[in-house]
C-alpha positions in Angstrom: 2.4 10.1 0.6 -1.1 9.3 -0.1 -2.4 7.6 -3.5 -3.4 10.6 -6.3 -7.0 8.7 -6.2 -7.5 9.9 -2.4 -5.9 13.9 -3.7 -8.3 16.6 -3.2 -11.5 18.1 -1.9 -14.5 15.9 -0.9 -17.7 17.0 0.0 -19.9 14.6 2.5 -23.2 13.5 1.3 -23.9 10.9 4.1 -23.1 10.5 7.5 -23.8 8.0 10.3 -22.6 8.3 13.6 -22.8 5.6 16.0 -25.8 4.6 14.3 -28.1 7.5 13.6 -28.0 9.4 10.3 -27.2 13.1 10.7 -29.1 15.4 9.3 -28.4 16.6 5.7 -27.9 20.2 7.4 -25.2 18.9 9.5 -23.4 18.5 6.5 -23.6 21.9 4.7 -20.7 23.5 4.2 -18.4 20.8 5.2 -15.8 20.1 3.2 -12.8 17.8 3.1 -9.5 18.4 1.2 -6.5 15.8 1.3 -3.3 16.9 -0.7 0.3 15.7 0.0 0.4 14.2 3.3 -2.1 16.8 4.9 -6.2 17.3 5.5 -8.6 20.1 6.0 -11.8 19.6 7.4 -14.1 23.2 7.1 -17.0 22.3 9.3 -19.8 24.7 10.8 -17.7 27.3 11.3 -14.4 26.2 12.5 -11.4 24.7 10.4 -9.2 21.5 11.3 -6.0 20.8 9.7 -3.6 17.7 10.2 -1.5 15.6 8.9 -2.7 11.9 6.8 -1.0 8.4 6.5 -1.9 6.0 4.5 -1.5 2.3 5.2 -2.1 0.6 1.6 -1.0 -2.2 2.2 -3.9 -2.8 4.9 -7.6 -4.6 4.1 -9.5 -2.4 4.1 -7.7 0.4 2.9 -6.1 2.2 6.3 -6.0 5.7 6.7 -4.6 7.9 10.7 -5.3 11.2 10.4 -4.0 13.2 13.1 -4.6 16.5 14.0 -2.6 19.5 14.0 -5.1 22.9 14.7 -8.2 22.8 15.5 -10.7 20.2 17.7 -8.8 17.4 17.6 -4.9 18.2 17.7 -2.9 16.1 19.4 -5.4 13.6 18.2 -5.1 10.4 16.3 -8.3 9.5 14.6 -7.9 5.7 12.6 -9.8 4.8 9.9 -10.5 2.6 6.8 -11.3 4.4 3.7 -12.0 2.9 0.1 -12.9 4.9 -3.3 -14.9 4.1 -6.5 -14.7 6.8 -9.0 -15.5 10.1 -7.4 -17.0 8.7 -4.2 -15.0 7.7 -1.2 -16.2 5.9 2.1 -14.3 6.9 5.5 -15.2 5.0 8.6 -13.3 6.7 11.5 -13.2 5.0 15.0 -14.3 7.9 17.4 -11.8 6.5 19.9 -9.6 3.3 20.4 -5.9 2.4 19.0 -7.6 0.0 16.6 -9.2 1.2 13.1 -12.9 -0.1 12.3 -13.0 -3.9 10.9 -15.7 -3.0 8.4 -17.6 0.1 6.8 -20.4 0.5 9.5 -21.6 2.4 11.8 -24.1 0.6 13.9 -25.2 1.6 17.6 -22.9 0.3 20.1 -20.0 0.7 17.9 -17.9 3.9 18.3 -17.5 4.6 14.6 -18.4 7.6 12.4 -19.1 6.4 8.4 -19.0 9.2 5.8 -19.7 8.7 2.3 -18.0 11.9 0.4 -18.2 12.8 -3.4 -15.4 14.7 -5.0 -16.4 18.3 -5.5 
């Protein structure tokens, strides 16, 4: 079960992807919700579900998200995640068994950083 301080929706206000900034358009609409063991991503148009596990007692914070319906089931996705107040940081490796080392998403490195505030 996740911590309550990772519980509910987020909403992205920030994303890099392998080092270039998407566009703020890219991000309308999405929205991420975590709630007992689970994750919904709404995202131009299409819907992802899966399930989360949190690995607290990992630095940074660790988080696999694997997906259930939608683009990436059958999926593993592992991440680091960290929250202050009602902002949280995920950085997802796009591919790879190991989780990113730090929160950044530089060119070259397969890693998508998303800064999200709770809606």
């Amino acid at each position: 079960m996740e911590p309550d301080a990772i519980r509910g929706t987020w909403i992205p206000v920030e994303a890099i992807l392998e080092g270039k900034k998407l566009p703020d358009e890219g991000l309308e609409g999405m929205v991420l919700t975590i709630d007992r063991g689970a994750y919904s991503l709404h995202a131009q148009g299409s819907i992802e579900k899966g399930t989360v596990k949190i690995d607290s007692a990992a630095y940074p914070l660790g988080m696999d998200l694997t997906g259930t319906d939608g683009p990436n089931r059958g999926r593993t996705l592992r991440a680091i995640y960290e929250i202050a107040g009602d902002w949280m940081r995920i950085c997802y490796a796009i591919d790879g068994p190991a989780r990113p080392a730090r929160f950044e998403a530089s060119e070259g490195e397969r890693a998508f950083l998303v800064t999200y505030r709770r809606s």
